[in-house]
N, C-alpha and C positions, 0 to 999 in steps of 0.2 A: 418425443412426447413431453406434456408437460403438467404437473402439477401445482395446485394453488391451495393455501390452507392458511385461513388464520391462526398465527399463536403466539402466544405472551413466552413462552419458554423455552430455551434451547437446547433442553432434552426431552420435548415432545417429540414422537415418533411419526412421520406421517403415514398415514391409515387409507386404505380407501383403492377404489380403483382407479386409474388416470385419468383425471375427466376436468377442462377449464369450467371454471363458474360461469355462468349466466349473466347475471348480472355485470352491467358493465362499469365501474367506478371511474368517477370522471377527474382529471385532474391526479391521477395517481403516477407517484413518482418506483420507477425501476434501479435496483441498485445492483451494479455486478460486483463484485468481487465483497460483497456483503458479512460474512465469516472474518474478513483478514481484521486486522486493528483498526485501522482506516475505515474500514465500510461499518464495525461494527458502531464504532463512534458516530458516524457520520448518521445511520441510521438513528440512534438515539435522539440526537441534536433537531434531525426531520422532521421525529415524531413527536417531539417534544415544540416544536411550534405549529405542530396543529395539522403537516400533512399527513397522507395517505401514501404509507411505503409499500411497496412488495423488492423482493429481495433475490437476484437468483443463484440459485446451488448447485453446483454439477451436481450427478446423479454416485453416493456414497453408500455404503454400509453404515456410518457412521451418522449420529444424531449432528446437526446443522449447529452450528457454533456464534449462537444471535445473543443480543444483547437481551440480558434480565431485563424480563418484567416487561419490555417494551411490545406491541402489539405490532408484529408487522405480518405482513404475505410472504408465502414461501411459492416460489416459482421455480421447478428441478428440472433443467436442461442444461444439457453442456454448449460452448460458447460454436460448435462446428453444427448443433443442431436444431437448423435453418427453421422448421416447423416446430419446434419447440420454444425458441424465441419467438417467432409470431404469434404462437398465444400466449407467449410472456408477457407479450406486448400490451396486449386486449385493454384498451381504457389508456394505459400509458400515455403523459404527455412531456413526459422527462426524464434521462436516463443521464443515470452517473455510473460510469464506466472505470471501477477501479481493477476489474479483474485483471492478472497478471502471475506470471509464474516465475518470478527469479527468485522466490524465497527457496526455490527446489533444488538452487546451487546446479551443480554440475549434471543434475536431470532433469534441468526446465528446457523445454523445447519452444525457444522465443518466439520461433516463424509460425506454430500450429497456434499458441497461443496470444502472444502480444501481436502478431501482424495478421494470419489470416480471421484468430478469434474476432478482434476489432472490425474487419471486414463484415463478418458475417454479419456481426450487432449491429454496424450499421446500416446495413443490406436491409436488414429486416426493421429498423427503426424509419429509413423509408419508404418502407412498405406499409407500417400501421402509420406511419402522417407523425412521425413525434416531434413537436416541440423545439426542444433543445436537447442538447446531448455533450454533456461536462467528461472529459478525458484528462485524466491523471498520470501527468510525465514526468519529465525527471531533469534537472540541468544537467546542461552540457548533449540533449539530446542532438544528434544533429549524424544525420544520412552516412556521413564520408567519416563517421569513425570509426578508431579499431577497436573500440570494447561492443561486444554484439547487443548488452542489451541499450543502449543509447541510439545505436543503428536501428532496434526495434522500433523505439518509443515515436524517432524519427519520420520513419517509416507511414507507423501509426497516424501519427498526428498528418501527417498528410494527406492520406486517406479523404481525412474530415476537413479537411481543409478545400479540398477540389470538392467536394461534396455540395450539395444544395442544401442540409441540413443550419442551423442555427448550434454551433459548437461554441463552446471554452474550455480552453485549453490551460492547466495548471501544471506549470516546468515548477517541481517543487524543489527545495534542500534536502539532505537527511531529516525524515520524521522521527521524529522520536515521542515514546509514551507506553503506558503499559504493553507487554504483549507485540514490544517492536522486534526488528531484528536488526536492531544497531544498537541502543543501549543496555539491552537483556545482553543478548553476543557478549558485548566488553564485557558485561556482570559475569558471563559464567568462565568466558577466558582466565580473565584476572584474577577468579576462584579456584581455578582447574589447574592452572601454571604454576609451578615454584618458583620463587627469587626472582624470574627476568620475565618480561612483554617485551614482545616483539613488533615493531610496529615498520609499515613498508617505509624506504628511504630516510630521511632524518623525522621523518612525524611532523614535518611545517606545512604538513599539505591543509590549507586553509576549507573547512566547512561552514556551514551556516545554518547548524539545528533549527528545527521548525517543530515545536510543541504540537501534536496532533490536534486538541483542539480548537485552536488558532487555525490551523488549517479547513476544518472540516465547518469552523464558522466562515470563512470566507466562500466557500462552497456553498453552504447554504446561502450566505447571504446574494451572492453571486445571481442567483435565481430571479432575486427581486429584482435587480438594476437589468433593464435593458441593454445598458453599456456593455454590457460585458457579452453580449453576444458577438461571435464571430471574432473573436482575441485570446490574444493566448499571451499570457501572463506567466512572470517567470517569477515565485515567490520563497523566502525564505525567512530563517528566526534574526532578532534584530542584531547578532553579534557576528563576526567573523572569529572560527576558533581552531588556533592549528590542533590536529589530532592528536598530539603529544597532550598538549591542555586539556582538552575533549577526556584522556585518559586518566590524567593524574584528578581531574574533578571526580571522574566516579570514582576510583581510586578512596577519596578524603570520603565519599559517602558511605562507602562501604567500608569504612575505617582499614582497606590493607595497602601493601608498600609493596611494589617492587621495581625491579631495574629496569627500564627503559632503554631495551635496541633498536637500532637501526638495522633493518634487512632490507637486501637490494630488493624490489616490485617484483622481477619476473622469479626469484627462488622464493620468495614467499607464499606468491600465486601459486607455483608449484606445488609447495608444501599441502597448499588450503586446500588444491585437486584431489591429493593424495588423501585428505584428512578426512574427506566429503564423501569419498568410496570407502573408508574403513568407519566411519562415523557415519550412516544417512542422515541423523539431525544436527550436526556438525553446529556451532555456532556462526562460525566461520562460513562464507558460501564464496564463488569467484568473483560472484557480482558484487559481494560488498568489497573486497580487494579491488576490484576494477572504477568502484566509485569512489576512492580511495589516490587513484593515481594520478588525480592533477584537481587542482581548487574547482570546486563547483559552490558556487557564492552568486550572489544575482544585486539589486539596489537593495540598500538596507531600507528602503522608506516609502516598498510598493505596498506593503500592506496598511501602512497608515494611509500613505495618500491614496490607494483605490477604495480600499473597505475600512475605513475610517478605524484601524483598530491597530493599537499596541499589543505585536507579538511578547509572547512571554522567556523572559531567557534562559538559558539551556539547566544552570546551575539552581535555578529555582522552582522548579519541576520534575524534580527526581527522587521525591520521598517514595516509590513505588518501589524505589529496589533497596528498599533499608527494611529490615529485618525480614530476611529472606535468607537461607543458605543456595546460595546460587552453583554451590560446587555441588550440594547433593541433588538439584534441580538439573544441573548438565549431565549426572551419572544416571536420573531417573529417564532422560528424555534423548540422550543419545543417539543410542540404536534404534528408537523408533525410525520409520517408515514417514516422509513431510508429508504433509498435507497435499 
């Protein structure tokens, strides 16, 4: 089943009995995974050039986690239910697919979600006629790996590939930006830990942060350019930075100091499993360890030369975690229960 409700606020409650609108909106853009960072931004950026969002929610106890002030739709179905996308659908002429569960650590269930959820959305986006249909992957995706969520994304992305649909595909870097779960993580680690950080192997494993909304403009802008139909684009921030550097920068922002280890990948991962069951909101998850275990980096110069735009660099975008106690923010948020 599925409901629709305008609202500017994201602790409005929705009211009412289960019922799609009527009216059909033409030209309206669907957002899955809309609550995370990514979607919340990405929705704002939408709306703020003039389209028509709806957004959708699994079905929660909990108030819907949308961006202030912004007017978007609220569409409550979960990604397995078939009839509840289809009136998600209603008007829909373009769907951005960032929903995804690896932020659940060690209790995301990749197949129900990143491979058969993807299926269904686009089961059902062939069935209402949509458009285009934008999918959010990850470098280093690719079928024949051992880390399961790149075998997802993999997986995913092919789907929509053998598909008749009009896809783009975004292999991104580590995001980073308010509300992530790679530079908050480091923040409450580096808060929570005495004297030493730990980091997997010697820390030269090469990333390429990508500023959230550098991202979420390439997305949007993506829409406009026909080019970009039916390609899949592998993008990231303009620097290459081993994770030892990646740490000692937040490190200098949050003005603390400490010792920098090297731990072997596979007792670390261990560790992060162990930490995940006695932590549910753990900072730490496998899949950020698993993204972690060999350079994921792409051309420093596809987002200038496709979308004409200079990414933003990792050390000059990170005033969000200065003045914040990120160590009583990891004791308040812990034991919660993810998302």
């Amino acid at each position: 089943m599925c409901s629709f409700q305008a609202i500017d606020l994201p602790n409005d409650v929705l009211q009412g009995p289960c019922q799609a609108r009527h009216a059909i909106i033409s030209a309206m853009i669907l957002v899955t995974g809309g609550t995370g960072f990514i979607g919340q931004a990405l929705i704002r950026h939408l709306v703020e050039a003039g389209h028509q969002v709806r957004t959708l929610i699994r079905p929660s106890r909990r108030s819907p986690r949308l961006p202030l002030g912004v007017p978007v739709e609220v569409a409550v179905a979960g990604l397995g239910d078939e009839r509840g996308l289809r009136a998600a659908m209603v008007g829909v002429d373009t769907i951005y697919h960032l929903a995804g569960v690896e932020r659940r650590g060690a209790e995301a269930d990749l197949l129900d979600v990143d491979v058969r959820g993807t299926q269904t959305v686009l089961n059902a986006a062939l069935d209402a006629g949509v458009d285009r249909f934008f999918y959010l992957s990850h470098l280093g995706a690719d079928r024949a790996s051992a880390y399961p969520i790149f075998k997802a994304k993999a997986i995913a992305e092919e789907q929509l590939r053998r598909s008749e649909i009009d896809y783009t595909i975004m292999r991104t870097a580590v995001v980073f930006g308010p509300d992530d779960g790679f530079s908050i993580s480091l923040a409450q680690l580096l808060s929570s830990t005495p004297f030493v950080f730990f980091v997997p192997g010697d820390g030269d494993t090469l990333i390429q942060p990508l500023w959230v909304e550098d991202l979420v403009t390439c997305l949007a802008w993506a829409l406009e350019d026909d080019d970009t139909r039916r390609q899949v684009y592998e993008i990231g921030g303009p620097e290459y930075l081993p994770l030892r550097e990646v740490v000692m920068i937040i490190m200098g922002v949050l003005g603390s100091r400490r010792t920098i280890l090297s731990v072997s990948p596979p007792y670390l991962r261990a560790l992060t499993v162990l930490l995940e069951y006695v932590l549910p909101a753990s900072p730490a998850s496998v899949y950020w360890i698993d993204y972690m275990a060999a350079n994921r980096t792409c051309q420093l110069d596809t987002i200038p030369r496709v979308f004409n735009l200079m990414p933003s660099r990792f050390s000059h975008r990170l005033a969000y975690l200065e003045g914040r106690d990120w160590r009583l923010h990891f004791l308040r948020t812990a034991f919660r229960r993810r998302n």
